[in-house]
N, C-alpha and C positions, 0 to 999 in steps of 0.2 A: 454821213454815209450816203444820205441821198443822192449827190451828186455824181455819186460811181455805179449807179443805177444802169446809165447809160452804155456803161462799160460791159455788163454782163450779160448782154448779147455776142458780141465780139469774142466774151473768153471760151463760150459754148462754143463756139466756129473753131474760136484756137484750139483745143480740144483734140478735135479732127485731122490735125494738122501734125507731122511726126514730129517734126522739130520741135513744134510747142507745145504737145502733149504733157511729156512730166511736168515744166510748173504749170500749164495751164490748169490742169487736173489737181495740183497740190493748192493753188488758189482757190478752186471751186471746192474741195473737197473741205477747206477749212471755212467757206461761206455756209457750207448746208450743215456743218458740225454746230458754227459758235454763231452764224448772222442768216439764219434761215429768213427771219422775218423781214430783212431784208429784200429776197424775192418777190417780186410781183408776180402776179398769177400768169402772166406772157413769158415769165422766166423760167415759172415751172411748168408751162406745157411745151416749152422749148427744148427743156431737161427731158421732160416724159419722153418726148419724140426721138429724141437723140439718143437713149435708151431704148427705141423700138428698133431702130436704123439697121439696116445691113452693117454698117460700119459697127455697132454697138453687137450687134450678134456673131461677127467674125472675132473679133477680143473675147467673148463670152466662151466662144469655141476654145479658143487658147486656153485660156485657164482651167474651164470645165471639164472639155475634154480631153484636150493633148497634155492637158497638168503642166505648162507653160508657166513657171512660177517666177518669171524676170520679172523685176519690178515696174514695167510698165504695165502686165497683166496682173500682177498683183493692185496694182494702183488703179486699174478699172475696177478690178473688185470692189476695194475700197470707195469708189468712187458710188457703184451702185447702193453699196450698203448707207454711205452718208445720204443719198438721196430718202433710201428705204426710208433712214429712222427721221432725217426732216418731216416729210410726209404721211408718218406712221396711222394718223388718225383718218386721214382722206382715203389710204390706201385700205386698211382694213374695213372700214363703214364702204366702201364704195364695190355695189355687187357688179360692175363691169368689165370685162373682158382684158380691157389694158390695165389695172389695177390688179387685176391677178396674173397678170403675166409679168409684170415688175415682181410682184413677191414670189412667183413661183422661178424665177429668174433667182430671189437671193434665198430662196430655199437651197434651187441646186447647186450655191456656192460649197455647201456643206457638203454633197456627195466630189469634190473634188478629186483626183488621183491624190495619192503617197499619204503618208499617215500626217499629222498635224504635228509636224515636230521642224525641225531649220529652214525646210523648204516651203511646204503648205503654210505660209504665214497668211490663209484668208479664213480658215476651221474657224478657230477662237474668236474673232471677230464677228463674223457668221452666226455662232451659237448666242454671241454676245448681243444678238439683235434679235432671235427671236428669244431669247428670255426678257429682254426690254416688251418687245410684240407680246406674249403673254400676260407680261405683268399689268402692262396697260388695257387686255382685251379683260382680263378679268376685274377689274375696275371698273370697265365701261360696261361688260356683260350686266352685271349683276348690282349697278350701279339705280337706283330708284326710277332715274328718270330716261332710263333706255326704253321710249317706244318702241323702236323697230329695231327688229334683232334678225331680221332675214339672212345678214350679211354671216350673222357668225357663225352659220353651219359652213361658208364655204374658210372662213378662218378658221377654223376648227378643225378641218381637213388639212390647213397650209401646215398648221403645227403640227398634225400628226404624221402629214411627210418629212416634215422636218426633225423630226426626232426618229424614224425611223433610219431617214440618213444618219443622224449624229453618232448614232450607237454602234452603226457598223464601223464608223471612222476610230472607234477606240479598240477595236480585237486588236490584244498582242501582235505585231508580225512573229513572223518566225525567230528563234532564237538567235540564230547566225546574225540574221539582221538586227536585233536588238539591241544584242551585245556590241557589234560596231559602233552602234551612239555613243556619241561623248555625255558629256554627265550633262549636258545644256538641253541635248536634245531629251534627254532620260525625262528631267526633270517638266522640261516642257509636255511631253505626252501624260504624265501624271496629272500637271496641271490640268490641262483637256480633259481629262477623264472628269476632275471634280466639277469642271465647266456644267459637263451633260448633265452629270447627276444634278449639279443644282436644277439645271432646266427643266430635269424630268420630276423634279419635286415640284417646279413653278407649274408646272402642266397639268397635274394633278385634279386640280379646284375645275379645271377645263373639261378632260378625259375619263379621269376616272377609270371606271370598269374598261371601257375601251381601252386604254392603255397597259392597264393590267393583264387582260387578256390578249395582246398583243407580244406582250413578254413569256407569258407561260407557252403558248402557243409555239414558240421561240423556241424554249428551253425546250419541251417536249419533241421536235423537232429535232433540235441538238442530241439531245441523248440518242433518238433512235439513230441517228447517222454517225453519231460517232463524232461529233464536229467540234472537237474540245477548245479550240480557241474563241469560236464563235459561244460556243457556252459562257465560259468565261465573262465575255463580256455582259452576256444575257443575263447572268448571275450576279454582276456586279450594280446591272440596272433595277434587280427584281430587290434587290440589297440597299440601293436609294431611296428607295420607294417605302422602304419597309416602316418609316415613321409615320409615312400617309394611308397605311392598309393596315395598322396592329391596334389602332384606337378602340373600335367601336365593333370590329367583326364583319361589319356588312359585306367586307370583299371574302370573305373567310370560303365560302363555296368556290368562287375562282382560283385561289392558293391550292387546294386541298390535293388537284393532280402532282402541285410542282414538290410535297414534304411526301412523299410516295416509296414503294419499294423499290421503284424505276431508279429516281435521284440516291439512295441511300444503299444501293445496289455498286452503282457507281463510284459513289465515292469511297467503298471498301476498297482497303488495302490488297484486297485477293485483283480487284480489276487495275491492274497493273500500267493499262495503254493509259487510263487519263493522268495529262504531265498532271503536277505538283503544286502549280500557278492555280490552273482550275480547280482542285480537287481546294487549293487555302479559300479560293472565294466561294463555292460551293458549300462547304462547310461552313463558313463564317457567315450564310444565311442563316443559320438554324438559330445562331447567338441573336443574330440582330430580329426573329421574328420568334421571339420568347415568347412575347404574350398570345400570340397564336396557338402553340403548343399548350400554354394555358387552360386558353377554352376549350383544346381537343386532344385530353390526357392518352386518348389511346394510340395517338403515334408518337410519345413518349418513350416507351421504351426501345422503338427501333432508333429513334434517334439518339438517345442516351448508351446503347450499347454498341451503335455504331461509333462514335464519339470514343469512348473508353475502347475500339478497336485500332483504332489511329492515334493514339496519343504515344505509342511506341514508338511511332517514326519524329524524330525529330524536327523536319520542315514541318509536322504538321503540328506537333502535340502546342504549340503558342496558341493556334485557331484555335483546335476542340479542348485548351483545357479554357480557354475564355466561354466557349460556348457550354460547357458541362457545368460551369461556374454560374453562366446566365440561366439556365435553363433548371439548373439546380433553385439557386433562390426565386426564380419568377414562379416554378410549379412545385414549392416544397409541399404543399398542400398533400398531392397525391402520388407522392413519391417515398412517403414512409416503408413502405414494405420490401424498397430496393435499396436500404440500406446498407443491410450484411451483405450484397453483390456489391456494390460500389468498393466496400471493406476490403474485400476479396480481391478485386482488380486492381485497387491501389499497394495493395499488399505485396500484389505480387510485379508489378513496376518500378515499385519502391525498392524490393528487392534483388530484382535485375538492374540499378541503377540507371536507366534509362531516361528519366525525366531530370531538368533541369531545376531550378532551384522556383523560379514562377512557377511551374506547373505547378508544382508539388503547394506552393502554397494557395494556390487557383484550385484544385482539388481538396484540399484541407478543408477553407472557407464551403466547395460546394458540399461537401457531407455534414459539416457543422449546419447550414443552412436547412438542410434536409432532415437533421436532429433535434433543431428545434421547434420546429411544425408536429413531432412526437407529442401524445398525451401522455402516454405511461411513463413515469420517472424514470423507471425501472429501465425500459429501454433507453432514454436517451442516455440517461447514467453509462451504461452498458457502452455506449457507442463513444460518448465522449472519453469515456476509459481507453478505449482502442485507439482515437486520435493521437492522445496525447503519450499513447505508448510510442507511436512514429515518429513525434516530436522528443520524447525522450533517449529515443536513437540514437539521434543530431545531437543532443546535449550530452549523451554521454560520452559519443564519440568526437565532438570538438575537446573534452576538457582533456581526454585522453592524448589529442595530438596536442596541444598546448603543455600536457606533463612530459611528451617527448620530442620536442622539435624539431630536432635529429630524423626521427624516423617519418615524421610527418615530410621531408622537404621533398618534391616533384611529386605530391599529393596529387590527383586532382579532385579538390570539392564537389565537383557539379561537372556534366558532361560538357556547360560551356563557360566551364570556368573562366578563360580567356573573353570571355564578354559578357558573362552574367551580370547583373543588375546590383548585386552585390560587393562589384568589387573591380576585378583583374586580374591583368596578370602576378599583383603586385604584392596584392592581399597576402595578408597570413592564411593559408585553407584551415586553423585551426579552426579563426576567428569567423572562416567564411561559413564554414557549417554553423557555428554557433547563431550566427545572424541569418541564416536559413530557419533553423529549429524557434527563433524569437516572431520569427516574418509570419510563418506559419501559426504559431498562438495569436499574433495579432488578426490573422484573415479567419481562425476559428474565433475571434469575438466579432469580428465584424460580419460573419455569416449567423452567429446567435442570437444577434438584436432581432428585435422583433417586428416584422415589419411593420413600416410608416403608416398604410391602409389595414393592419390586423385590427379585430376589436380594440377598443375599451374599454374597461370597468369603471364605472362612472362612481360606482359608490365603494371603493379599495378608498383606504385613508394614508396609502401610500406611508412611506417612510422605511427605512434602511433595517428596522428591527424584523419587520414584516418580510424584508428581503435576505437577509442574514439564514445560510442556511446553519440549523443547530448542529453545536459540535457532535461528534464523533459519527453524523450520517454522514451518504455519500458523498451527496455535494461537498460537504465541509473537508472530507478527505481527498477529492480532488481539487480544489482551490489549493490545499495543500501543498498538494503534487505540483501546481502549476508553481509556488510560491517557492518550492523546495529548487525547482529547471530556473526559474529565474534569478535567484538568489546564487546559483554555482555558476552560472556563464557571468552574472557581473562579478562574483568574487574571482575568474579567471581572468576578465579582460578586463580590469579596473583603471584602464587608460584606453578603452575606447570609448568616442561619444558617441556611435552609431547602436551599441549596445545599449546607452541609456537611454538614446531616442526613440528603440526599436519597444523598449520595455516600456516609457511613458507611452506610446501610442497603443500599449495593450493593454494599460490601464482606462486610458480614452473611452477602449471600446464599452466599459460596463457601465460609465457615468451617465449616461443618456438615457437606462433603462427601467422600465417600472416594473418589471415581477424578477422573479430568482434566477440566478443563471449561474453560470461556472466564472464567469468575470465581472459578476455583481459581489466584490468583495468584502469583507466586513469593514466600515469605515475606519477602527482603529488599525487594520491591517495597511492599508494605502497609506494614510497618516506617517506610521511610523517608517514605513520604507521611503516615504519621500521624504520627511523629514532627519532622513541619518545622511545625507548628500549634503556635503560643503561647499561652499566657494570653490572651491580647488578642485571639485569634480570637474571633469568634460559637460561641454553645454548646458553648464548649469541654471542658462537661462530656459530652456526646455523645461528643467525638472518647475520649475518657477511657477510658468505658462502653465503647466500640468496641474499644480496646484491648486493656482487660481480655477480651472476650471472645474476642479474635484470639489473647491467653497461652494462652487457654483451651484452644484448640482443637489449639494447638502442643501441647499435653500428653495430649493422646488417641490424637499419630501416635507411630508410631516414633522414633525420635531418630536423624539419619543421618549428623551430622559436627557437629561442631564449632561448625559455623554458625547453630546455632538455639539455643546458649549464647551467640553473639554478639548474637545478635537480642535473646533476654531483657535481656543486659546493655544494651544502647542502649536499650531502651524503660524498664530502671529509672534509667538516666540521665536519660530525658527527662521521667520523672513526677519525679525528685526537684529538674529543673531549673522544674517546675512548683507543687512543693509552696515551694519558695524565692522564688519571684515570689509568692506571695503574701500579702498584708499579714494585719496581725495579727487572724483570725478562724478562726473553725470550718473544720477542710480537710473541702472537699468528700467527700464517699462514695465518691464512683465513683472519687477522686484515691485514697483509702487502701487502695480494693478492689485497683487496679490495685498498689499497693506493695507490697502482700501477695502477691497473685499472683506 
């Protein structure tokens, strides 16, 4: 390549020149991307200059300003940007006047006219250089051998222009406008959206509180004016962030305005003016900065009652019941005493039919979660009694429409029956409730377990005997109950496999745990229910899998009698009376894992 050294004087001039602009520019453009180190230093102060020129600031005008987005002003863009990132390390270290007016040149590529979607094809790009520009400053920042660091207050300003432009480039337009996009443009603005956020996460290690405080500022702002699009997007950025501020607390003084009666004011159903869009990302902070709420139990209940206030509206209840469900298991701690209210609210949504079939099991899991951070038996007993009286609703009423399916036909299951997660338009609604009322016992064991950071008992000798609650107390009569609902929805659907998958994964839920619970079962109880399944059942390789990991779990506890030799022996009887039912082929995996086990 040496020899076309010579050449790259000449293409700089061609450049200039209309005729030979586009390939000149597509030749240079592919030199600074893939053969920078090909430039000699007379090339790149030839580039620099030619980027200073009147002729370079009339094209900057086009696209900056007048949003001139032909491709030969797009192609200067691009043109700047390849230079930017060639030279990234000279331009950022270097505290001189024409070093910052190149980058503050590809800062303002990002404040361009029209939203980053068919036209604006220089946004993404743009953002795609200063997350490069970050990733590389925080490298060098905080890199051992960084003597002089003078330069990065004024890079540290580039970025934080630069991300103040990026964020306004993602507010919603208006709706009229939106909905005109075709599904290319839709998709592409979404993309752009995740663009920022990743940069505002890259930015982070750099900003900090400055950046934090640049978004609350924002938001506070927004609310008093009324400026719900521009919210929106403020909310969507304070929501990127939220993995880089919930760790440790230190920003926890900064957040404190934006989780306020101001925000949770707003986002009630009674203030009618903010759209639907804001009001889902607004709320869907509360989810994502759980452990915030955490540390500061007393604005719990405004957000938890607000929460349970919107979960009636339909666009909203998917948000607030994810966030009722996060903010449930993150602060079960100090949430005991809001049990019977939660009971109450759900009682009475449950009974207006109002929630789809996830909510309902996104709330289940959060009051299970918040019942078992209870000390007194007494209550939780008390509570899990009530769940599983809602759950036995579903089961009575699926077996009911299964004994009349006549009178079951243009049921609707769920208010979105037509697209619940359960099904379709297709489903049986006998079957569709049934696998609602199983969905929900599985998200009350999986809100029971205990969590992963709770104590230890370091000197429990564990085992299944110690875990067994004795017959005829309560526990034992609700494991019952539970054994009683899942025992009549597989004797009604005994040719579906989603009913048997939906019941092994609620067995799942108790195999993991080390003290008593309502789905820490007695082991001959599991045993014998998974072992009365044949060959000829539906996804028998589930029940298999389930097995295996039930041997599994027996070998983590203590060993307490005799009887959990008996157990292993019946269930290697029942894989070898399964490995023999089968005709002449490959044995299943899960069949050989479980033999081995």
């Amino acid at each position: 390549m040496g020899e076309l050294r010579p050449l790259v004087g000449p293409l700089i001039e061609a450049m200039t020149t209309n005729e030979l602009f586009e390939a000149a520019v597509e030749v240079m453009i592919d030199i600074l991307s893939n053969y920078s180190d090909f430039l000699t230093q007379d090339h790149c102060a030839t580039l620099h200059s030619l980027l200073e020129s009147p002729w370079s600031r009339e094209r900057y005008r086009r696209l900056v300003v007048d949003g001139d987005f032909d491709f030969d002003s797009t192609q200067f863009g691009h043109l700047l940007l390849a230079f930017g990132d060639a030279k990234m390390d000279a331009l950022m270290q270097d505290n001189s006047g024409r070093s910052n007016d190149i980058l503050s040149s590809i800062c303002g590529l990002l404040g361009a006219p029209e939203p980053p979607v068919a036209d604006n094809k220089i946004f993404v790009p743009a953002v795609e250089f200063w997350s490069s520009f970050i990733e590389v400053m925080t490298d060098t920042v905080y890199s051992e051998d960084a003597s002089n660091r003078d330069w990065a207050r004024k890079s540290m300003d580039l970025v934080f222009r630069a991300i103040s432009l990026s964020w306004e480039k993602i507010i919603y337009p208006p709706p009229d406008i939106f909905n005109s996009w075709d599904s290319a443009d839709r998709v592409g603005f979404m993309d752009a959206r995740k663009d920022v956020a990743d940069l505002l996460q890259a930015s982070f290690t750099l900003l900090g509180p400055r950046l934090v405080s640049m978004f609350v500022d924002a938001m506070l702002k927004c609310l008093g004016e009324a400026s719900w699009a521009h919210l929106e997007a403020v909310a969507f950025c304070l929501g990127a962030l939220a993995d880089c501020l919930c760790g440790d607390g230190d920003n926890d003084a900064l957040l404190e305005p934006v989780f306020s009666p101001m925000l949770f004011n707003a986002i009630a159903p009674s203030h009618k003016a903010m759209p639907s869009r804001t009001r889902q990302t607004c709320s869907s902070l509360i989810e994502k900065y759980a452990e915030y709420f955490e540390r500061h139990p007393s604005v719990l209940p405004h957000a938890l009652n607000l929460l349970f206030t919107i979960l009636g509206d339909p666009q909203m209840a998917p948000t607030a019941s994810k966030s009722i469900h996060s903010l449930c298991c993150s602060c079960r701690a100090h949430l005991g005493t809001e049990v019977g209210a939660f009971m109450h609210q759900y009682e009475g949504l449950a009974s207006a039919q109002v929630l789809d079939c996830s909510t309902s099991e996104r709330i289940i899991g959060a009051v299970a979660a918040v019942l078992q951070s209870l000390d007194r038996e007494e209550e939780r007993a008390s509570g899990l009694r009530c769940l599983l009286g809602f759950v036995n609703d579903d089961v009575r009423r699926s077996c009911e429409m299964a004994a009349a399916p006549g009178a079951a036909q243009g049921t609707q299951p769920c208010i979105k029956a037509d697209r619940c997660a359960l099904g379709g338009p297709g489903i049986d609604p006998a079957l569709h409730v049934a696998l609602r009322g199983l969905r929900c016992l599985v998200s009350m064991g999986k809100g029971l377990q205990a969590p992963i950071d709770g104590p230890v008992d370091l000197e429990s000798e564990g085992g299944f005997a110690s875990l067994s609650p004795q017959k005829d107390s309560t526990m034992w009569q609700l494991q019952e109950t539970v054994m009683a609902m899942v025992m009549q929805i597989r004797e009604t659907f005994p040719s579906s496999g989603e009913v048997v998958e939906t019941i092994c994964n609620m067995l799942r839920t108790g195999f993991s745990e080390t003290g008593p619970g309502l789905f820490v079962l007695e082991p001959e109880k599991v045993c014998n229910y998974l072992t009365s399944h044949g060959l000829g059942v539906p996804r028998i390789g589930g029940v298999v899998s389930t097995a295996c990991s039930f041997i599994c779990s027996l070998s983590t506890r203590a060993s307490t009698a005799g009887s959990l030799e008996g157990i292993r022996a019946n269930m290697l009887s029942w894989v070898i009376s399964i490995l023999q039912q089968l005709p002449s082929r490959p044995i299943p995996s899960s069949v050989l894992e479980l033999a081995i086990s």
